[in-house]
ZADO-1210 file (C-alpha; in nm, 4 decimals, padded with zeros to 6 digits):
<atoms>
<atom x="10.6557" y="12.1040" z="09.7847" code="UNK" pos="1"/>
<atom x="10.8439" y="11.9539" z="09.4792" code="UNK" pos="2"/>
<atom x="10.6276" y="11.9414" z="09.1715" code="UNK" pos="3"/>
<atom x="10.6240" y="11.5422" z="09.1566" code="UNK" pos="4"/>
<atom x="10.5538" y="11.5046" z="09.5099" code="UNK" pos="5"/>
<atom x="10.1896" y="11.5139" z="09.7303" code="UNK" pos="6"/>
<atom x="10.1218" y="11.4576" z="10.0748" code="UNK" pos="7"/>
<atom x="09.9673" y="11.1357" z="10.1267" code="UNK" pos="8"/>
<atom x="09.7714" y="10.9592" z="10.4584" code="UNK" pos="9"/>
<atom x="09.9453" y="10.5662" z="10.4459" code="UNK" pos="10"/>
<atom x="09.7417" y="10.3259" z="10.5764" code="UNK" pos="11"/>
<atom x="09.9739" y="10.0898" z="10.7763" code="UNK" pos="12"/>
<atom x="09.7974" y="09.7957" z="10.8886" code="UNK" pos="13"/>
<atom x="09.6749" y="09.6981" z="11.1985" code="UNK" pos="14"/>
<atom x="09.5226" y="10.0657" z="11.2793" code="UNK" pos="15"/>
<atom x="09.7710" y="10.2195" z="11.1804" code="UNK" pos="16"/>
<atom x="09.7680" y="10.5727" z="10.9220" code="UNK" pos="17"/>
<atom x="10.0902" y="10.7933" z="10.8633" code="UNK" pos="18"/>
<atom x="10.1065" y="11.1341" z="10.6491" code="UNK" pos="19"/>
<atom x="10.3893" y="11.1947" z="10.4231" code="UNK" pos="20"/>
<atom x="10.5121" y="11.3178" z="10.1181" code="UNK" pos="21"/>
<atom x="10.5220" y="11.0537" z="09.8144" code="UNK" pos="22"/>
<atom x="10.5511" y="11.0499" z="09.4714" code="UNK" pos="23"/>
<atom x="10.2966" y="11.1833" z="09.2290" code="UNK" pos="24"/>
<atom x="10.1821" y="10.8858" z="09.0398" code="UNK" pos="25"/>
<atom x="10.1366" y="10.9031" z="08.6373" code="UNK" pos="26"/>
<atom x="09.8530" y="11.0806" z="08.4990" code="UNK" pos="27"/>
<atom x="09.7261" y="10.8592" z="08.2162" code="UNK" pos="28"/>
<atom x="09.5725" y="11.0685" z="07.9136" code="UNK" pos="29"/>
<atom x="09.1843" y="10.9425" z="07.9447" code="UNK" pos="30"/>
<atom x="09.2258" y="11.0791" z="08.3617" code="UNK" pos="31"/>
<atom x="09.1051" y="11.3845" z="08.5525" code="UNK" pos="32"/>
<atom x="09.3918" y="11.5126" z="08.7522" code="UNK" pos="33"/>
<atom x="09.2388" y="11.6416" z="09.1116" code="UNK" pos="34"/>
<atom x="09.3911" y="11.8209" z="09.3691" code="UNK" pos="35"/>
<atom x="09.2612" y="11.6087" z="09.7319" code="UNK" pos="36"/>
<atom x="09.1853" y="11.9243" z="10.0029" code="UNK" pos="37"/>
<atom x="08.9888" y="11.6793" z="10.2147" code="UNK" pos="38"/>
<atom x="08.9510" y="11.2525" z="10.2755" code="UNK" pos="39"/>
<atom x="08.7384" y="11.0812" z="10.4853" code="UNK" pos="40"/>
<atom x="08.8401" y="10.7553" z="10.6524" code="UNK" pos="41"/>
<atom x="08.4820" y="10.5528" z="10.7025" code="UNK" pos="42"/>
<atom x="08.4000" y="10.2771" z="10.9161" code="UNK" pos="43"/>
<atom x="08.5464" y="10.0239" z="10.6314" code="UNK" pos="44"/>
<atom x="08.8763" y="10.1996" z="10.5992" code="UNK" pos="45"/>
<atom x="08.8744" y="10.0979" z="10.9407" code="UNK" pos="46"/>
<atom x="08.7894" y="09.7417" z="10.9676" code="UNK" pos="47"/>
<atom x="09.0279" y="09.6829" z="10.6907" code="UNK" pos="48"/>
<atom x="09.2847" y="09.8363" z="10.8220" code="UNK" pos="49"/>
<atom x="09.2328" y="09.6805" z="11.1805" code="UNK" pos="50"/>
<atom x="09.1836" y="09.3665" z="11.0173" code="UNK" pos="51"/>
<atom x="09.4902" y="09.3234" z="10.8005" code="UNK" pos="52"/>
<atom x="09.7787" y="09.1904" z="10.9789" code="UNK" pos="53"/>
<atom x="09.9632" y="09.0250" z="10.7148" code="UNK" pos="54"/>
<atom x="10.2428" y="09.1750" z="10.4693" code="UNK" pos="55"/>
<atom x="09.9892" y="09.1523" z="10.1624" code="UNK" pos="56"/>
<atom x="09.6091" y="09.2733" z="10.1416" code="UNK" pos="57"/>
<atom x="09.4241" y="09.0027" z="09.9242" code="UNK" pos="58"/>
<atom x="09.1402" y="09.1540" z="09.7190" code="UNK" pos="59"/>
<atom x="08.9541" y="09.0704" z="09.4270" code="UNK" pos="60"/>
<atom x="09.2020" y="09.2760" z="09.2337" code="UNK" pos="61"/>
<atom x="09.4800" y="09.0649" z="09.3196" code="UNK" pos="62"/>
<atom x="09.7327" y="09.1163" z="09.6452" code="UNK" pos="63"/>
<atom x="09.7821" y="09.4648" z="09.7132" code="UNK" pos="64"/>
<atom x="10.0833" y="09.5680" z="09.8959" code="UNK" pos="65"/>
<atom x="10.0569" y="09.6383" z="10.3330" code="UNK" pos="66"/>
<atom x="10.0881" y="10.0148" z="10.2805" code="UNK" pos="67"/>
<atom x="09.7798" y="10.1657" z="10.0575" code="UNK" pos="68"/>
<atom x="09.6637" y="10.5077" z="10.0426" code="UNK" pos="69"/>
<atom x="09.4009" y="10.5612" z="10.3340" code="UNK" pos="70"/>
<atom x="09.0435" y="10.7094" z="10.2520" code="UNK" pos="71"/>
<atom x="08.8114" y="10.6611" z="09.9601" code="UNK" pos="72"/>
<atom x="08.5244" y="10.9963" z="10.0457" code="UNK" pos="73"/>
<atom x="08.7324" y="11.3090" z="09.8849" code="UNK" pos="74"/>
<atom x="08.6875" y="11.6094" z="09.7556" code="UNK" pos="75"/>
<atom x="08.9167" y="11.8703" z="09.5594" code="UNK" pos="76"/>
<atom x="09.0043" y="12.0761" z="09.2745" code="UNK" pos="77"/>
<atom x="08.9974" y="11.9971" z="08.9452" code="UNK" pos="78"/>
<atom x="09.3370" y="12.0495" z="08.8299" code="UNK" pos="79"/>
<atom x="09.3660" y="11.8949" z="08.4291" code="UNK" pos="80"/>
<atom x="09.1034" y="11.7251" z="08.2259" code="UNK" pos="81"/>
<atom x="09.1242" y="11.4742" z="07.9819" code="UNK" pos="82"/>
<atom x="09.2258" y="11.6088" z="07.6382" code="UNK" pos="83"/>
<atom x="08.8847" y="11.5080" z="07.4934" code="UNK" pos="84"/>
<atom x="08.6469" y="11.5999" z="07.7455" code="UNK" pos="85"/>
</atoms>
């Protein structure tokens, strides 16, 4: 696998997850970089996925786009630190 790439499960919408390869998104300087080995998908991962329909998610955050990363319960490797940790 290319350095700037990681495998990725897509949550599609409507029930739907896929698993490919993505880019590596930026590793700000005050972040932990971690290497994912396992995700869990949990009964909300679900719902919302079953749930959304339409082309944009609406959250507190804002409107997040119809494909999001799936899974929120990981666990990995700790692969860079912070600078000042």
């Amino acid at each position: 696998m290319l350095k700037n790439q990681m495998n990725s499960g897509l949550d599609m919408g409507e029930g739907k997850y896929i698993y490919k390869k993505t880019k590596m998104p930026e590793v700000f300087e005050d972040q932990a970089l971690v290497k994912v080995k396992s995700s869990g998908i949990c009964g909300s991962d679900l719902h919302n996925t079953i749930e959304r329909k339409n082309k944009t998610h609406f959250t507190k955050a804002g409107n997040l786009p119809q494909v999001i990363p799936g899974g929120h319960e990981v666990s990995g490797i700790i692969e860079s630190l912070p600078k000042n940790t």
